[in-house]
N, C-alpha and C positions, 0 to 999 in steps of 0.2 A: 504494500500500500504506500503511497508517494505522501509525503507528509507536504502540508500546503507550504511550508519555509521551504519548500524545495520546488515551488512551482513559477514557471516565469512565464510571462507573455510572449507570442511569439514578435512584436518589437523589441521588447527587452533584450532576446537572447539575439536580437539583430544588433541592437546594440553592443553588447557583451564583443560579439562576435568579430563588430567593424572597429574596436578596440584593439582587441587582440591582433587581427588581420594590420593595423596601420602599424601598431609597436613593434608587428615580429618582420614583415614586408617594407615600412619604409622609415621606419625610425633608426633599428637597431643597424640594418647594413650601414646609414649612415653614420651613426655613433662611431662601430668598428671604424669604418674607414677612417675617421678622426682619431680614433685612436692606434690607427697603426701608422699615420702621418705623424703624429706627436710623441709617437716609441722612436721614431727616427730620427728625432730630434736629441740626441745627447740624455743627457742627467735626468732620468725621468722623475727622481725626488724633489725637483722643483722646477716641472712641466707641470702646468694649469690644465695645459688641452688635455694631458695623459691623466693628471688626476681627478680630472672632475669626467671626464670621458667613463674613465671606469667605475667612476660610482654611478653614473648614470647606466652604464650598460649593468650592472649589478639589478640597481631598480627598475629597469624593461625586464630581465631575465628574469626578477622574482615575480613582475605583476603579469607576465606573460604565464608561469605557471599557475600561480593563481588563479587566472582567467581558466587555461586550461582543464585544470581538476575540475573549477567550478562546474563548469558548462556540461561535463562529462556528467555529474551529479543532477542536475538541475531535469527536469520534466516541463517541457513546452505545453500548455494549456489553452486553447486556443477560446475564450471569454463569449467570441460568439456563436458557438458550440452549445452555450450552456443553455439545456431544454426546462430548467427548474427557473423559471424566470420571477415569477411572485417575490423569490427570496432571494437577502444578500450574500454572494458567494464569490467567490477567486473571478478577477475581473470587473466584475459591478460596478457602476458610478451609479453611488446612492448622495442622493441630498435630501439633507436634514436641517430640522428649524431648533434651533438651541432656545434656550427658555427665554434668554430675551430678547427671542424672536428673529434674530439674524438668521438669517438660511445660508448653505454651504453647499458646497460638489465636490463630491472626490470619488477617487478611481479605486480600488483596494487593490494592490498588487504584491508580489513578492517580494520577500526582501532587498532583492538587488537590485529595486529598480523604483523606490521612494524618490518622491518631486515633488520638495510642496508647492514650486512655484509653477508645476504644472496641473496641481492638485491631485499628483499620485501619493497616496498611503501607505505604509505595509501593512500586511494582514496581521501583524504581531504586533502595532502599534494600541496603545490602549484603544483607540476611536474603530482600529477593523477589526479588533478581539470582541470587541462589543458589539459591531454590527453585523456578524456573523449570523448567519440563518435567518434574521430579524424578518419580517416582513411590512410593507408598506401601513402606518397608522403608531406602530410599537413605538413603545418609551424606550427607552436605554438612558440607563446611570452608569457614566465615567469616570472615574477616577485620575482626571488631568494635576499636572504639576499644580494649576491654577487652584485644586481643590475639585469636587463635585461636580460634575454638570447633567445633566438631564436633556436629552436632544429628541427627537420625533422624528422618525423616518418619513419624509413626504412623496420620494420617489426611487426608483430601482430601475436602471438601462441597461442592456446590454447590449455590446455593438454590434451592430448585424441585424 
């Protein structure tokens, strides 16, 4: 069973994906080459281009494995698939009226792919742990930094 911290959208893991693709494709060959110009350079203990080259090629090589493992892990979900539409699940842009009265939109997505400035969420964030299963009308009480809140489900979309 694929536990939902483990499920991405199939944007996200496009995203993921053209990360990984531009670090390993057109970042890193050119770091190397910088770095094998500045190894030829004499005294490499106080070469700039050689020392900071290889700490940089250090951090493409570690966030390229990362990426890697990740995505090998991860389950593509595809949001407008989902035939359970009434309720909030993996995918959903639910908007909700908080108690005083402001209304919001957000997306509930996987861990790797939270934006608040796009109004994506994780599903593990207090607000998607809460609106899990919920249906259009329900209350939900959060537990935000803020203290308490009490939100109302007004709407539930899926894309597609």
């Amino acid at each position: 069973m694929t536990k939902l911290t483990d499920c991405i959208t199939p944007q996200g893991f496009a995203r993921l994906k053209s990360e990984h693709d531009a670090l390993w494709n057109q970042e890193r060959p050119e770091v190397v080459k910088t770095v094998s110009w500045a190894a030829g350079n004499g005294d490499r203990s106080e070469n700039g281009d050689y020392i900071y080259g290889k700490k940089r090629l250090r951090q493409i090589d570690s966030r390229v494995r990362f990426l890697r493992k990740r995505m090998e892990s991860l389950t593509v979900v595809d949001p407008a698939r989902q035939t359970l539409r009434d309720r909030v699940y993996f995918g959903a842009t639910v908007t909700y009226e908080r108690e005083d009265g402001v209304a919001k939109t957000v997306t509930l997505v996987g861990k790797d792919e939270p934006d608040p400035s796009r109004g994506h969420i994780s599903l593990d964030s207090p607000i998607g742990r809460a609106l899990i299963k919920k249906t259009i009308g329900d209350l939900v009480r959060v537990l935000t930094p803020g203290g308490e809140v009490e939100l109302e489900i007004m709407a539930i979309v899926y894309p597609g």
